[in-house]
C-alpha positions in Angstrom: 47.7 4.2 30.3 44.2 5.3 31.1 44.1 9.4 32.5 42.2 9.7 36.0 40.8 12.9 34.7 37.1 12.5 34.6 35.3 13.0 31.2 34.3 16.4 30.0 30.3 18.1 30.1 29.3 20.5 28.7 27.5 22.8 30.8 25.2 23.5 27.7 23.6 20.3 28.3 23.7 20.4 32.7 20.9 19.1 34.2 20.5 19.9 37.5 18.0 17.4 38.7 14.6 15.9 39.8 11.5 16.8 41.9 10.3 13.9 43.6 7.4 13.4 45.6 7.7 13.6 49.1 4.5 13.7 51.1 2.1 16.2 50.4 4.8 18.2 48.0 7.2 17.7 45.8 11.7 18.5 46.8 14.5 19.1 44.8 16.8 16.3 44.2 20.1 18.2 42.6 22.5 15.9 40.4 26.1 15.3 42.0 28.4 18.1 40.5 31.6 16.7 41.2 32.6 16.6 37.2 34.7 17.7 34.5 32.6 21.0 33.3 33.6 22.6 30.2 31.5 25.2 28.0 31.2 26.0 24.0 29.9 29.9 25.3 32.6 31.7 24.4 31.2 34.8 26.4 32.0 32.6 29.5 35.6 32.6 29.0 36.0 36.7 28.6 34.0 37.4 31.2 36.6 35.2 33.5 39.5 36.7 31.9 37.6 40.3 33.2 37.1 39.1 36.5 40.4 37.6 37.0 42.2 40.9 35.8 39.7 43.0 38.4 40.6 40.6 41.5 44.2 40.5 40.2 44.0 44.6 40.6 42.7 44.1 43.9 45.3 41.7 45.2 47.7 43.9 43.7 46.4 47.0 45.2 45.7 45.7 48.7 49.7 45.0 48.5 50.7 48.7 48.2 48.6 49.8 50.9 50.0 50.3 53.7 48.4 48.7 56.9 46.1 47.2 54.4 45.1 44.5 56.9 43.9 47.2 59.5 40.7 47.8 56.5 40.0 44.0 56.7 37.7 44.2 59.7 35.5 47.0 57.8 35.4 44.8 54.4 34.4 41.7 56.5 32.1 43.7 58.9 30.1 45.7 55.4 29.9 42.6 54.3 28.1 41.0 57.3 25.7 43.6 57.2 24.7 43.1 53.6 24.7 39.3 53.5 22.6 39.4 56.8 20.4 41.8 55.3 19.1 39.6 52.9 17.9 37.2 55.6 15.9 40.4 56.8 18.3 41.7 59.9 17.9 45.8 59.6 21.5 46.8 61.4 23.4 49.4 60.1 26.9 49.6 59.5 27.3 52.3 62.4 25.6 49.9 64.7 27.4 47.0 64.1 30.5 48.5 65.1 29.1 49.3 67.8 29.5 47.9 71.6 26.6 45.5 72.8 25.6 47.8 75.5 24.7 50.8 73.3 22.3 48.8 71.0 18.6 49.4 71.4 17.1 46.2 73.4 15.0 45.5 70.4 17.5 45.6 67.9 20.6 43.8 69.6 19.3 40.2 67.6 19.8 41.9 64.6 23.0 43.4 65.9 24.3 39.5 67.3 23.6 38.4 63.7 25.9 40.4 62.3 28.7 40.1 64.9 28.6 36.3 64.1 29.0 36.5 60.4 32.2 38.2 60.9 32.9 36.1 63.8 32.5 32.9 61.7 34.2 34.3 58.4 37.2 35.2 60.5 37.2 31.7 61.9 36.5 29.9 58.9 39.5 31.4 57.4 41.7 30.7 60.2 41.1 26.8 60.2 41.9 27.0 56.5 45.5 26.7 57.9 44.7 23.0 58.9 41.5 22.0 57.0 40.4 22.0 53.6 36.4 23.4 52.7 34.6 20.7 54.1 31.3 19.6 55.5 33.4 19.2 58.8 34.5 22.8 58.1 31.1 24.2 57.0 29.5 22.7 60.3 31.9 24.3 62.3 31.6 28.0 60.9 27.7 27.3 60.9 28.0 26.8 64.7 29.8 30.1 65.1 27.3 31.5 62.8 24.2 30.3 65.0 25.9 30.9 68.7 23.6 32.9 70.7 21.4 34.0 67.9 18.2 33.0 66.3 18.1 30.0 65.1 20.4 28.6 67.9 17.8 25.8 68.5 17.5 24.7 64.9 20.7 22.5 64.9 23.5 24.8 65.0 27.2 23.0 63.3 24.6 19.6 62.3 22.9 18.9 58.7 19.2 19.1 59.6 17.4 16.2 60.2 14.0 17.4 59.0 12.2 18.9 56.0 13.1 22.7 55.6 11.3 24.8 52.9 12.1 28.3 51.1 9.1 30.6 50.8 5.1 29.9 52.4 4.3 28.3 55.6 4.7 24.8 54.8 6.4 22.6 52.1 3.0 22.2 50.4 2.6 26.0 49.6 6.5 26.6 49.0 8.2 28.7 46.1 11.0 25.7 47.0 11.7 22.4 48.6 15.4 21.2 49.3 16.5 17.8 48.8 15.0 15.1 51.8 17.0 15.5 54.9 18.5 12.1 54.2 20.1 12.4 51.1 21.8 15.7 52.6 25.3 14.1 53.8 25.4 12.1 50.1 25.0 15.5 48.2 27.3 17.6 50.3 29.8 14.9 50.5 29.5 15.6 46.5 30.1 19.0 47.1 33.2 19.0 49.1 34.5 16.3 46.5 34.1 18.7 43.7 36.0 21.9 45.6 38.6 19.5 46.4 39.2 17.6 43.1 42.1 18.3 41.8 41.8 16.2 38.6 38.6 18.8 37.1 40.7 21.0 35.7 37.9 23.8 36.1 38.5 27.3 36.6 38.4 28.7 40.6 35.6 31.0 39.8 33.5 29.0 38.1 34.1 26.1 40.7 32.8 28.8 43.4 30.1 30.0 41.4 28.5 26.3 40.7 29.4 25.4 44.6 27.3 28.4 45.6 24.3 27.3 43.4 24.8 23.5 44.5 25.0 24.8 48.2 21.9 27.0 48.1 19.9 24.1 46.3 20.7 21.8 48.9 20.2 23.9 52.1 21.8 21.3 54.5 21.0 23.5 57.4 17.5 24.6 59.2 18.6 28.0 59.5 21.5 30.3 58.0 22.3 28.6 55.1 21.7 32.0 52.7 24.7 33.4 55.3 26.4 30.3 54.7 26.5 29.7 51.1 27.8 33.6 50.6 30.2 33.0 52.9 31.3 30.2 50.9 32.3 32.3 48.3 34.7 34.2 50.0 35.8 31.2 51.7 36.6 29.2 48.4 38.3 32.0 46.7 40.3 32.4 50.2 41.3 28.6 50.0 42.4 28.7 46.2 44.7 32.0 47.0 42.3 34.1 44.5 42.3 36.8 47.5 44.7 37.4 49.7 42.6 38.9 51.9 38.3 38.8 52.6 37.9 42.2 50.6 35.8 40.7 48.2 31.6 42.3 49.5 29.9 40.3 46.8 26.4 40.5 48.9 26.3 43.7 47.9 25.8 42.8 44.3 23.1 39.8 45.2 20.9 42.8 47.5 21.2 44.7 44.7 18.0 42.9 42.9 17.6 40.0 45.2 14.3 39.2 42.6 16.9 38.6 39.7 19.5 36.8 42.7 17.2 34.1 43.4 15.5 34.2 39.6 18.8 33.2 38.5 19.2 30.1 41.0 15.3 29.1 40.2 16.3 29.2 36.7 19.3 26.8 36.8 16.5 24.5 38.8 13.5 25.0 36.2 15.7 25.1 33.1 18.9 24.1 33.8 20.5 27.3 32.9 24.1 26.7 34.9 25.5 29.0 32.6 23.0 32.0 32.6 23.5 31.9 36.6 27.4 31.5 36.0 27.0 34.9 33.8 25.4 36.7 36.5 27.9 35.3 39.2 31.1 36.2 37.2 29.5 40.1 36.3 28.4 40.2 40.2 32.5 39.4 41.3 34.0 41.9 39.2 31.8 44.6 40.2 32.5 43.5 44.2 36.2 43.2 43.1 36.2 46.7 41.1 34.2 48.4 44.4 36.9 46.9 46.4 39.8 48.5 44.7 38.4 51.8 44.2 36.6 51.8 48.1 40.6 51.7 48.8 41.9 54.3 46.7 39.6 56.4 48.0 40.5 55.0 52.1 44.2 56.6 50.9 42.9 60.0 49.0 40.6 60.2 52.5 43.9 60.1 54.7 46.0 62.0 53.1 43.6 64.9 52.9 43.0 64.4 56.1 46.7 64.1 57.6 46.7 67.9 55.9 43.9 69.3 57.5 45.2 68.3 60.8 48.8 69.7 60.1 47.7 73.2 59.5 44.8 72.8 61.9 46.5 71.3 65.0 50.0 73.3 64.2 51.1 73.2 67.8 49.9 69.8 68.6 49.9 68.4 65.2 52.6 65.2 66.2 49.5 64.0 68.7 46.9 64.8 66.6 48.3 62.7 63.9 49.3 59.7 65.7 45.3 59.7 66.8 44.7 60.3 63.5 46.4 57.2 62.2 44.5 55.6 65.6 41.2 56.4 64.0 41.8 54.7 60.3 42.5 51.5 62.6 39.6 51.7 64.7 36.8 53.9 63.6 34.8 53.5 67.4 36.4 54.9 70.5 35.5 55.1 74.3 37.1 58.4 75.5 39.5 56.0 77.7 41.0 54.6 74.6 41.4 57.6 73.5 43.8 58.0 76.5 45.4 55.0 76.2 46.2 55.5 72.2 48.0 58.9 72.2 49.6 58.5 76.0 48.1 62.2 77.3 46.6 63.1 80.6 42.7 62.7 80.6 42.1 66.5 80.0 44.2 66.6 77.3 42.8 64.0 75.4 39.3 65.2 75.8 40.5 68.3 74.5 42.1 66.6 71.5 38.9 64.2 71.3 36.3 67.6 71.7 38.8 69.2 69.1 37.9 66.2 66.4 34.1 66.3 67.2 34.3 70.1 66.7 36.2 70.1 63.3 33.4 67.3 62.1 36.1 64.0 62.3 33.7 62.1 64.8 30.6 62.2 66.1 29.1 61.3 69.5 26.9 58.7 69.0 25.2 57.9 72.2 23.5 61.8 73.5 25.0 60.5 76.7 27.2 62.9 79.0 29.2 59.5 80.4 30.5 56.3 78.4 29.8 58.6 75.7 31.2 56.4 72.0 32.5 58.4 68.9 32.5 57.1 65.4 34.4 58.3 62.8 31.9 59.0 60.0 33.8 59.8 57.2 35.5 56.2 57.2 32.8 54.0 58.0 30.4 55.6 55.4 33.4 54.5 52.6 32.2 50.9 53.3 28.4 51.4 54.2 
């Protein structure tokens, strides 16, 4: 009886693809993917065995802390920041935990960015529930991506329908040309093939390392498909149970050097070097995964250094203070009102508690107003800047 398992390649001998001549340039055709890779490098297979133990840790990890999940919305949002940074947005961490109102005018597009990245990862994952990575899937977290942002007219949740270039002003002077808009649904329909084929017997992170390449090479969308294809990453490694929760903050690692981030996918294009980019992929996930774990060890040293202080600070009010505390670690960006509403005090008292925190260096007053006046609490939120 024949097997249904596709035949093994090498990735020594990958080819990824053709230029062909469009107009008055030349664009990428990538080869379909959707095969049964292997490799003879046998550096390939330690590094995975590295990686996996570093976002086994992490899993691991996550599990023992307590209220882990209240961290997730920092994670998601540092990544947001980083992985919109590359496409040239300049918010800060501080500021995009901030409220819309308290953004400089000129900065609130960079701001609205950012907000939808973490919007659309946190939907994304959410539909994984019901529907498998898909184009159907990618459209849809695309559309959240674009909503309201720049870019919103350039097709949000559709596969372009044009020419789109990377680099110069048109696709005659570009440093690259996608595939032709047409052969877009073909190649992606490749793609969601190969994350879904469960007769490639293929480890999970070099599935989401090659689908990240094969994403970025294709560029099905006008706009946000940098944002996209990172996102995919997390969103893969989400779907195959390799995370139990978005901690992973691999941008980090591509901002890094984003020369040698997009040298490696122009050399898998040029010279067909899947596994040099592989390499740098695998190194980049176990450094995200090691910064994770040790970005919460020190989340748990911070508290319980802190939960002291405020014992033998706040002696005679020290139950309150440490319930606003704990208040604090879950959201780092209060309104004096919630404030209030978290520790159940009259309004004087909680001012006093909240002016008490300021005082002692906790929080800091972000907006030099004397009304509607926002705290952040530094000594968290720089953990994950």
């Amino acid at each position: 009886m024949e097997s249904d398992t596709p035949s093994q390649e090498f990735l020594e001998d990958f080819q990824a693809g053709r230029y062909q001549a469009g107009y008055s340039y030349r664009y990428f055709v990538p080869n379909a993917i959707d095969q049964n890779w292997t490799w003879k490098d046998a550096q390939i297979n330690t590094m995975l065995q590295a990686t996996s133990l570093r976002l086994g840790e992490l899993n691991s990890y996550a599990r023992l802390v307590p209220s882990v999940h209240l961290f997730t919305l920092l994670y998601v949002m540092s990544e947001a920041v980083v992985s919109s940074r590359i496409e040239g947005t300049a918010t800060t961490m501080d500021e995009a935990l901030l409220p819309f109102e308290e953004i400089q005018i000129e900065r609130r597009d960079d701001w609205k960015e950012v907000q939808n990245y973490s919007s659309a990862l946190a939907f994304a994952i959410a539909e994984l529930k019901t529907l498998p990575i898909s184009s159907r899937l990618l459209r849809a977290t695309h559309a959240k991506l674009m909503d309201g942002a720049r870019g919103e007219n350039k097709g949000p949740g559709e596969f372009r329908r044009s020419q789109n270039w990377i680099g110069g002003s048109n696709p005659g002077n570009a440093a690259f040309v996608p595939p032709d808009h047409l052969l877009v649904p073909e190649l992606m329909g490749d793609l969601e093939k190969f994350l879904n084929n469960t007769q490639i017997n293929l480890p999970t992170l070099v599935k989401a390392g090659m689908a990240h390449y094969q994403f970025e090479t294709i560029h099905p969308f006008l706009d946000g498909n940098g944002r996209i294809g990172r996102l995919l990453i997390a969103l893969y490694l989400a779907s195959e149970k390799i995370l139990d929760l978005p901690l992973l903050h691999i941008s980090s690692y591509f901002e890094k050097d984003r020369f040698l981030y997009y040298q490696k996918l122009t050399q898998v294009r040029e010279s067909n070097d899947m596994l040099g980019w592989l390499k740098y992929f695998l190194e980049g996930v176990e450094q995200a995964a090691t910064r994770s774990r040790d970005t919460l060890t020190t989340v748990l040293k911070l508290k319980a250094e802190m939960e002291a202080e405020v014992k033998e600070r706040y002696r005679s009010r020290a139950t309150t203070a440490l319930a606003f505390l704990d208040k604090i670690f879950e959201s780092p960006v209060m309104r004096r009102d919630d404030v209030q509403a978290w520790v159940s005090l009259s309004k004087r008292a909680s001012n006093s508690l909240v002016n008490a925190f300021v005082s002692d260096g906790y929080l800091r007053e972000v907006t030099g107003k004397p009304r509607n006046q926002v705290f952040i609490f530094d000594r968290l939120v720089r953990l994950f800047s």
